[in-house]
N, C-alpha and C positions, 0 to 999 in steps of 0.2 A: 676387655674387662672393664675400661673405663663406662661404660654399659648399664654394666650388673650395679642393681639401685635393690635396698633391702628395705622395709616399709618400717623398722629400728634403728634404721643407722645411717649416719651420713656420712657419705666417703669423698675422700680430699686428694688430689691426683697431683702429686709431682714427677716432674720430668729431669731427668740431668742427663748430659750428654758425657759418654769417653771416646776418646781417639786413643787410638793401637797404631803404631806405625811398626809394620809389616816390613817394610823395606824402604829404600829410598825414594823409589816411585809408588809407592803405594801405601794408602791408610786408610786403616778400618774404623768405619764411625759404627759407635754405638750407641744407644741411646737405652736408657735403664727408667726405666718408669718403679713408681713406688706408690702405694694405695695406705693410707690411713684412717682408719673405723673408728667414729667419733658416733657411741652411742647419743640419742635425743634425748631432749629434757624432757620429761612426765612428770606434772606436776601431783605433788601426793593428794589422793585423792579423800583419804579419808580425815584429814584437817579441813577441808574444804564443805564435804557432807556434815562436819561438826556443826562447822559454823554458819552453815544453811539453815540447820535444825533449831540450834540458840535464836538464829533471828526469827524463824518462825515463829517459835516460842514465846518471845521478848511481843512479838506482833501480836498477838492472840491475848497475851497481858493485859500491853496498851489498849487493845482492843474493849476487853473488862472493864477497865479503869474508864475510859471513856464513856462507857455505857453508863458505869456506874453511878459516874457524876452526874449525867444526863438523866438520868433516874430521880434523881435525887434534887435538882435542879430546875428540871423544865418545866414540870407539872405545875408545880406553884409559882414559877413566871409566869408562865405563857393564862395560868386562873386571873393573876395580879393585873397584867396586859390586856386582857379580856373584860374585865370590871370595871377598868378607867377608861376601856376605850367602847365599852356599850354604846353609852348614850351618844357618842358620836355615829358611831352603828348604824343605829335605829333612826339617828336624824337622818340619815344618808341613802337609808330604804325605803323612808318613810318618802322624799323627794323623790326618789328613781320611781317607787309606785307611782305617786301621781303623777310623773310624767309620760311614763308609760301609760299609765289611764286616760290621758288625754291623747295622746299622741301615737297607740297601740296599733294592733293591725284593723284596717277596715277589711269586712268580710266580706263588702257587696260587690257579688262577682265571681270572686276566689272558689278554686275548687280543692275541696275536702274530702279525702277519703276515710272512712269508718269501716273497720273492721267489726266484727261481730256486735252489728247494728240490729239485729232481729228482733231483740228483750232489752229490758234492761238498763244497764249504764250506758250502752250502745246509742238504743232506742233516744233517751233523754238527752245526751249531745247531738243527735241527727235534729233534735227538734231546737236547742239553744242555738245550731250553727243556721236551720232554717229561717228562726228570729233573725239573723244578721244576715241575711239574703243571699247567705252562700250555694256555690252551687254543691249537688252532695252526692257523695258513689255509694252506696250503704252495700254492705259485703256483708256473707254470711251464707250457711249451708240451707235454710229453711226459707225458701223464697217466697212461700207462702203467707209469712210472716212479713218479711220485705214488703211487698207489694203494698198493704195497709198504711205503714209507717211512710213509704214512700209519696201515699198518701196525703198522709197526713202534713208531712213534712211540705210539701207543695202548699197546701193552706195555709199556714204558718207562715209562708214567707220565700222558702227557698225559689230562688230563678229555676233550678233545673236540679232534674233528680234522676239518677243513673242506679239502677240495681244490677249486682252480680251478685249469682249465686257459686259461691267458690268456697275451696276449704283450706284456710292459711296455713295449714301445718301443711301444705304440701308446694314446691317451689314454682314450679310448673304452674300451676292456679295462681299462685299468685302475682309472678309475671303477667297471666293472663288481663285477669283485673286490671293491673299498673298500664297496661298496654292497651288497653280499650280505652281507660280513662284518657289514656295521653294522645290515641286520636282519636277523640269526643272532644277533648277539652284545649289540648295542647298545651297543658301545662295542670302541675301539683303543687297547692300551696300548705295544707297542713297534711298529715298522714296520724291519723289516730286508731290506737290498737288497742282497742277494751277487751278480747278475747280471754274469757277462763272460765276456768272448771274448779269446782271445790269438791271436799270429800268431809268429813266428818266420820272419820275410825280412828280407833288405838291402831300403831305401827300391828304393834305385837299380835295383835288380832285380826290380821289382815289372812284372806285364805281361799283369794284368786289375785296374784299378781301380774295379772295382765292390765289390769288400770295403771301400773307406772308408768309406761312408757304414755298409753294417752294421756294421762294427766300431766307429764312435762311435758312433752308436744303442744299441746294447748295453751301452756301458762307461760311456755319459755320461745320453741319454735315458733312458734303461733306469730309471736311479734317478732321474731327475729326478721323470719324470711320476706313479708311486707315490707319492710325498716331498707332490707339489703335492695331490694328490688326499685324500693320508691326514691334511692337516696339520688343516682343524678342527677333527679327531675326537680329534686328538692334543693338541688347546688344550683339551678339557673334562678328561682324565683326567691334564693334565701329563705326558703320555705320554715316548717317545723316538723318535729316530731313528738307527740304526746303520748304518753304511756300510763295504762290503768295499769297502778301499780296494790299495795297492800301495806298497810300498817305492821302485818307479818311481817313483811320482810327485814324488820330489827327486832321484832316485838310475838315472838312466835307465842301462839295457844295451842292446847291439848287435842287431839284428833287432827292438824291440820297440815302434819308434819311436813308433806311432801307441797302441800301448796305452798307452805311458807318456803322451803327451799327454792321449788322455782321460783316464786316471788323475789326471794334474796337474788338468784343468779341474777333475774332480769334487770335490775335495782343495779346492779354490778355493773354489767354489761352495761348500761345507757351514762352509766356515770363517768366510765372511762370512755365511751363513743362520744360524749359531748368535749373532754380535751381532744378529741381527735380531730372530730368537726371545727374548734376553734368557734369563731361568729358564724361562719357560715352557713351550714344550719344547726335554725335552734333544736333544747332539746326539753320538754317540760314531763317533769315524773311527779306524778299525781299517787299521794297516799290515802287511802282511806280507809276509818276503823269500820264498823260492824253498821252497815245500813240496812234499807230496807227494800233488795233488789230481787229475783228470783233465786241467787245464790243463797239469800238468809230467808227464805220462804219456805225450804226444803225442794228446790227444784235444779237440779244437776244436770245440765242437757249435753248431750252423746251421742251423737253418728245420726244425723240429720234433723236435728233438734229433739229425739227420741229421749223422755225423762229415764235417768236411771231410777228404778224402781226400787229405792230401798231408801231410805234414812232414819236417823237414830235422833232415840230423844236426848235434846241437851240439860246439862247437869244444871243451866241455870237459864231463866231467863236475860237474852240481853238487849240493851236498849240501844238503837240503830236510829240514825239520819236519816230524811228522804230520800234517796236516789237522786229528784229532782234538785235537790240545793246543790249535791255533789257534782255533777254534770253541769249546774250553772256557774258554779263557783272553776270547776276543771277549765272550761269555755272561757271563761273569763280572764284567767291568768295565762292560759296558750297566746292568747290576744293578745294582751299585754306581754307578754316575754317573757314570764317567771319562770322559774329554771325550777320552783317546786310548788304543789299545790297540796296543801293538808285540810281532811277533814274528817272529823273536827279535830281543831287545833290544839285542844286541850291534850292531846295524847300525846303533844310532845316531853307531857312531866315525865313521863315512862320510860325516853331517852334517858332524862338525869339519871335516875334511879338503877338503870343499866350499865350505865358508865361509873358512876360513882356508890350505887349500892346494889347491886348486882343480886344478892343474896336476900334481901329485904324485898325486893320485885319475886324472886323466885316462891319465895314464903306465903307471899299474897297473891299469885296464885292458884300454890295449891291449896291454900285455904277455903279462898271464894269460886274457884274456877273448878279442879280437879279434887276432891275431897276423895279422904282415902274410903270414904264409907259408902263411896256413890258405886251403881250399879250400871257395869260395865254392860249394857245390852243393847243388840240391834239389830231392827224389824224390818220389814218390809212395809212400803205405803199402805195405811188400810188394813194390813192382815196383825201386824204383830208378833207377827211369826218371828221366831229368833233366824238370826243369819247360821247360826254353828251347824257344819259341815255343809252350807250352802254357795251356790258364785256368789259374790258381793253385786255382780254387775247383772243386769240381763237388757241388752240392747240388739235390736235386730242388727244386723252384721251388712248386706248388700245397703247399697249407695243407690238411689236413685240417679239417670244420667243430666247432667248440666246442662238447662238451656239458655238459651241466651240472652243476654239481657236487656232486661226493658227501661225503657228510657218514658224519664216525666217529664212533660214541658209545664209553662208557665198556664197553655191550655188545658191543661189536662187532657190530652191526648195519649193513649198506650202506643209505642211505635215498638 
C-alpha cells in the first residue's frame, strides 16, 4: 500500500514496531504500519480570475489615459519642434544636396535597367541615362517600339544598349532579363521601373471586371517582381532602386480609384523596403502630378502594346508638365541619392490640407474636379458610342512569342 499515490492527496507513511513474546525462546515481531491522507492545497481560483481581470481593466485605463495625454500633447510639440527646427532642416538639405550634386553617382559605364522603356516616361529616362553614357537594358513587351529608342539612345550617348522584350508582371521573364543583363554586363547598377496602366471610370460604373486584376499587375507586380529579382545584384555594386510612382498615391482623383490604390501599395511597399535595405541599397520614389505622357493623351496600352479602345471625356481640362523635365529631374536625384523626387513640387500644399484640413481638400474637389452636375459618360475612341452594356476593355488576347534580344554597340551594329 505504501505504493497506492492518489493525484489529491498526499499520503505520510509511519512504521512502529510490537514484540509479543510467545514464550521464552521465542518472539513475535510485528511491525504495524499506519497511512495518513493529507489532502493538497488548491489555491482558490476564483480570487485569482478576479484579480486578473481588475488588472486587465486598471491596463486598458492606463492604456486611455496615456493616449489621451498624447493626443492632447504631441501634436503641438512635435508642430512647436518642427518650426524652430526648420531652418536648421533646410540648411542641412540644402548642404547634403549640393554635396550629393557634386560628388553623386557617375553614370559613365554603369548598367541600367528600365522597365517599360517603349513610351513614355520609360522612353525619356533611357534617353537622360544615355546623356550620362550609361550602359542601358530597355524592357518591355513591344519591341518594335524598343528597337528605335534603342536607337536613339545609342546617338545620344549611351556605351551600349541591350533590349528585352519581356512582360514584368510575370516572374519567370523577369528573372530572364535580370539574367541576361548580368551575363552581358556582369553587374546592376540602378534598376528602374516606370511600368503603368491608368483607367479613367467611375468605380460604380465599371461593367467588365476583368481589367482589375491587369491593372494591379501592372501598377503594383509589375515593379515588385524586377525589384525582387534585381536586388542581389544591386547588394554587390550598392546599386539603386527607382520607382515611377504618383501624386495618387496620397492625393487620390475621381475615376482613378484603383490606379491610385496600386499607387499607394507600391509607395508602401518601397518605403518600408528602404528601412529594410538600410544604406545598402538606395531606394528613390519618384511622384508626379498630371503630365503630358501617353497616359494623359488618352492612350492606355494592354497586351503587347495594343491601345485599349475606349476613353472618356474629362470633366475638366488639366494642365501637365513635360514628361521630359520629369524624367530629367527623376535622373537626376536617382544620381544624387534622393530618397524622393516630386513634380511639380507645388503639390505638396495638398499634403497640408490633407493632414490638417482634410474636409476643405475634399470640398475643392468636388467643386472643381467632380461636379455633381457633370455628365457621367464613356465612349469609345472616335465613335462616341456610350460604354452601357458594352466590355470597357477590347484587346486582342494571344501574345506574340519572345525573341531574343538585340544588343546595341557603340557601332551600331544589330547582334
Amino acid at each position: 500500500m505504501s505504493d497506492v499515490l492518489t493525484p489529491l492527496n498526499s499520503i505520510r507513511h509511519n512504521t512502529s514496531s510490537l514484540q509479543i513474546h510467545v514464550c521464552s525462546q521465542h518472539t513475535l515481531h510485528l511491525h504495524v504500519s499506519t497511512y495518513t491522507f493529507y489532502p493538497l492545497y488548491i489555491p482558490p481560483l476564483l480570487p485569482l480570475f478576479f484579480l486578473s481581470f481588475i488588472i486587465f481593466l486598471l491596463s486598458l485605463i492606463i492604456m486611455d489615459l496615456i493616449n489621451s495625454v498624447l493626443n492632447l500633447f504631441v501634436p503641438p510639440a512635435s508642430l512647436i519642434t518642427l518650426a524652430f527646427s526648420w531652418p536648421a532642416l533646410c540648411f542641412l538639405h540644402a548642404c547634403e544636396w549640393l554635396y550629393n550634386t557634386v560628388y553623386g553617382d557617375n553614370m559613365d559605364g554603369k548598367v541600367v535597367i528600365i522597365t517599360g522603356a517603349s513610351s513614355g516616361i520609360g522612353e525619356q529616362i533611357a534617353y537622360e541615362y544615355a546623356l550620362r553614357r550609361a550602359c542601358l537594358v530597355l524592357v518591355a513587351r513591344r519591341e518594335h517600339r524598343l528597337r528605335g529608342i534603342a536607337e536613339n539612345a545609342r546617338r545620344m550617348g549611351a556605351r551600349h544598349v541591350m533590349i528585352v522584350a519581356a512582360d514584368v508582371v510575370k516572374e519567370d521573364e523577369c528573372r530572364r532579363f535580370v539574367n541576361e543583363t548580368i551575363n552581358f554586363y556582369g553587374r546592376v547598377d540602378h534598376l528602374v521601373n516606370t511600368v503603368s496602366l491608368g483607367h479613367t471610370f467611375y468605380f460604380e460604373e465599371v461593367t467588365d471586371t476583368s481589367v482589375f486584376p491587369v491593372l494591379l499587375d501592372i501598377n503594383f507586380w509589375g515593379n515588385i517582381y524586377p525589384t525582387l529579382v534585381a536586388l542581389p545584384y544591386l547588394h554587390r555594386t550598392n546599386g539603386r532602386v527607382i520607382i515611377n510612382a504618383s501624386v495618387e498615391s496620397w492625393l487620390p482623383l475621381p475615376r482613378m480609384s484603383l490606379y491610385a490604390a496600386a499607387k499607394a501599395a507600391l509607395v508602401n511597399f518601397y518605403e518600408t523596403l528602404r528601412f529594410e535595405l538600410r544604406d545598402e541599397v538606395g531606394v528613390t520614389i519618384a511622384t508626379h502630378g498630371w503630365i503630358g505622357s501617353e497616359m494623359t493623351s488618352g492612350k492606355f496600352m494592354l497586351e503587347e502594346g495594343a491601345e485599349m479602345q475606349w476613353k472618356e471625356e474629362r470633366e475638366m481640362n488639366v494642365i501637365g508638365g513635360p514628361v521630359e523635365e520629369f524624367a530629367r529631374l527623376m535622373v537626376a536625384g536617382a544620381c544624387r541619392g534622393d530618397a524622393y523626387v516630386k513634380y511639380p513640387s507645388w503639390y505638396d500644399v495638398f499634403l497640408l490640407y490633407r493632414v490638417f484640413a482634410p474636409n476643405v481638400l475634399n470640398w475643392a474637389f468636388r467643386l472643381l474636379i467632380a461636379p455633381q452636375g457633370t455628365k457621367r459618360t464613356s465612349s469609345y475612341v472616335g465613335t462616341g458610342r456610350s460604354l452601357e452594356g458594352r466590355p470597357m476593355l477590347e484587346a486582342p488576347s494571344p501574345r506574340t512569342a519572345l525573341l531574343a534580344p538585340y544588343s546595341f554597340s557603340g557601332g551600331g551594329q544589330l547582334s
